[in-house]
N, C-alpha and C positions, 0 to 999 in steps of 0.2 A: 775123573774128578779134577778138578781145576780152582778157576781162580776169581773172584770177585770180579776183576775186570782185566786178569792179569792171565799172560800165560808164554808156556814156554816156547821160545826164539821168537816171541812177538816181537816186531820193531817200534812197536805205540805202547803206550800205557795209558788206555781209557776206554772204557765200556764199550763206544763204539766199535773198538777192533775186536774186541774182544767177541760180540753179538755177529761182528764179521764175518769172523773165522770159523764159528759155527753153519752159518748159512753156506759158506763155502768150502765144508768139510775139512778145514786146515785146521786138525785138530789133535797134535801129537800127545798132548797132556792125556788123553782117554786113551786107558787101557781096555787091551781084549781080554785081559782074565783077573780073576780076584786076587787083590794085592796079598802075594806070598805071606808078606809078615802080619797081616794081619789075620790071616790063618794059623800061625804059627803063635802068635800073641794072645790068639782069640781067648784062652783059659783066662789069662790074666785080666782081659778087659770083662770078662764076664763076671769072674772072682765069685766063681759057684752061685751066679744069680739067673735067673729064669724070667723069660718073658718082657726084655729090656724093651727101654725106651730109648730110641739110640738118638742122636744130632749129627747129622751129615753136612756141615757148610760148604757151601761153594761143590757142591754133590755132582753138576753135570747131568749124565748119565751112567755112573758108573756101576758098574757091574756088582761091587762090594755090597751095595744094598740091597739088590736081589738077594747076595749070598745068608746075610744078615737078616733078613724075612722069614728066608725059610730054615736058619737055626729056630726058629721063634719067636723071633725078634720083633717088636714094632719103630720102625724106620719114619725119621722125619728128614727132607734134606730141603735147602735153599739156594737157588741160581739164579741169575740174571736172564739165562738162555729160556726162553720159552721153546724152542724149537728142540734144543735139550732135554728137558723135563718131557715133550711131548714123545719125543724120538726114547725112550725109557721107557715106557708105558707100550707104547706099540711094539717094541721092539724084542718085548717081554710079554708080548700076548697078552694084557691087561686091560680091565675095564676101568675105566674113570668118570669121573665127573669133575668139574670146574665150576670154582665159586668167586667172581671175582668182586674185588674193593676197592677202597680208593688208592692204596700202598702196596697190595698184593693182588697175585692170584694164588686162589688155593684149591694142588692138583690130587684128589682122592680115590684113590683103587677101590675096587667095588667092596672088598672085605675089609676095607679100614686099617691094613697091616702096613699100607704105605702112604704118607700125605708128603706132597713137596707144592712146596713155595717159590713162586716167579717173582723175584723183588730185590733190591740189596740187600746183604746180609745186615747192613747195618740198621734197615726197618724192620727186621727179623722179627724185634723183640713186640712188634705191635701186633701182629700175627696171633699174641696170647698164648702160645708154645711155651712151654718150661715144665722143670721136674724133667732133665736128662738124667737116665741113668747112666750114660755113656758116651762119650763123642769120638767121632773117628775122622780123623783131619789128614788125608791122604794130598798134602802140598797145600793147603790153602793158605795157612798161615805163611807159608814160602812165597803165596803170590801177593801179597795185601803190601802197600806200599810201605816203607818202615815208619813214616811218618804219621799214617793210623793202625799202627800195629796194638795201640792203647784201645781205640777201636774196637778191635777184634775182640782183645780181653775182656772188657765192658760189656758185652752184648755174650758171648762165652760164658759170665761169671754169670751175668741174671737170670740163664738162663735152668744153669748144673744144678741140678741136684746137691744136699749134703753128702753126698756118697756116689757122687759122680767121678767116673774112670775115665779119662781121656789119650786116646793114642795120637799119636802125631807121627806121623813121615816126610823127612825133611831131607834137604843139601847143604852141606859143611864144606864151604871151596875156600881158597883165600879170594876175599873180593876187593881186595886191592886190586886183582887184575879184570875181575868183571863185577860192577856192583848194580846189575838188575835182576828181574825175576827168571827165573825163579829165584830165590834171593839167597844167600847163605845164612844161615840159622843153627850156629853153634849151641851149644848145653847152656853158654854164660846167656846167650841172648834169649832164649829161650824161657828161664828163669826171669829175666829181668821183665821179660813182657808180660809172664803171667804173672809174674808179683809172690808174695812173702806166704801166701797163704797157701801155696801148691806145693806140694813134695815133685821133682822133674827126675826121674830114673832112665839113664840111657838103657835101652833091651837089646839095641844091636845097633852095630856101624859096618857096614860093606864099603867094598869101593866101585862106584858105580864109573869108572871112565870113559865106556861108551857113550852118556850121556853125556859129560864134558867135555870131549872129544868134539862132538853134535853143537853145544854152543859155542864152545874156545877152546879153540886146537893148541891150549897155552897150560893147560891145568897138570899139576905134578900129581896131585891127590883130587878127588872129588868123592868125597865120602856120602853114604845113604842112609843119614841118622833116624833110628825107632824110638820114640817115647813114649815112658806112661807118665801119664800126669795123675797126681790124687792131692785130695786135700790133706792140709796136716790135720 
């Protein structure tokens, strides 16, 4: 799971590299196993509900969503990557079908328990998708530029549910010393982008400095922030 058009030690910040780096397997942001904390979280984001409707943005290929099918879940996610969404589906022994339009495509497993979308996140909303009961944001919010992080929000909001639970995993660095993506995404910033109407609960902070290490050999701390987000 990754990044709108954004990803980590990229040296561009634009779609193009982004669709790149895919075709050429340079692709550190994708993880091989399902994101620890959100196994560990999973009760809270479920909050004793059955048969969710989950929103995976900037989804990739990742693994999380398979995990998240077969709790019982029904999984929606959205990428730029075509060759991503495709390499998911094969990758995972799946059947699909492809419907495309004039702003997306739209990628359907044969039982209906997984649809993913090839399009910007930010045409997401024309896709007709809504009623999340849940969103699981494993960096994406970390990859979107700061300057449409209002964006994000926008297209998040119309999408949630009233009773929509959102996890977020994020990097807390000081970025006075590096200020690209993945991007630093404190509690205050956090708040600030989803706005007045969101309860934000940190669930855990690690220190991840391998990874800082890997983009700036300069970082004192490099913290690996969990959130829930819920409505007030």
């Amino acid at each position: 799971m990754a990044a709108e058009s954004l990803a980590e030690g990229s040296s561009k910040n634009n779609p193009r590299d982004w669709l790149d780096r895919w075709g050429a397997g340079d692709t550190p942001w994708h993880k091989t196993e399902v994101n620890p904390f959100l196994i560990k979280y999973i009760h809270l984001l479920e909050n004793n509900r059955n048969n969710l409707k989950i929103f995976v943005p900037l989804c990739g290929k990742s693994l999380d969503m398979k995990w998240l099918i077969d709790r019982g879940h029904r999984v929606v996610g959205v990428d730029l990557s075509q060759l991503a969404i495709e390499s998911f589906f094969k990758e995972n022994s799946m059947e699909y079908s492809v419907e495309t339009r004039n702003d997306f495509s739209k990628y359907t497993e044969k039982s209906g328990r997984i649809t993913l979308y090839c399009c910007s996140l930010y045409d997401f909303p024309k896709t007709g998708e809504k009623d999340f009961d849940a969103v699981v944001d494993r960096g994406s919010i970390g990859a979107i530029y700061p300057e449409d992080r209002h964006r994000y929000a926008e297209v998040l909001s119309s999408v949630k549910s009233s009773d929509c639970r959102h996890f977020i995993d994020v990097f807390d660095y000081d970025d006075s010393v590096r200020h690209e993506y993945p991007y630093s995404l404190p509690m205050s910033t956090i708040v600030e982008v989803l706005g007045k109407d969101w309860n934000v609960e940190l669930l855990d902070s690690v220190q991840d400095l391998e990874t800082g290490k890997r983009l700036l050999d300069k970082f004192e701390t490099f913290a690996r922030n969990i959130f829930l987000v819920t409505r007030k």
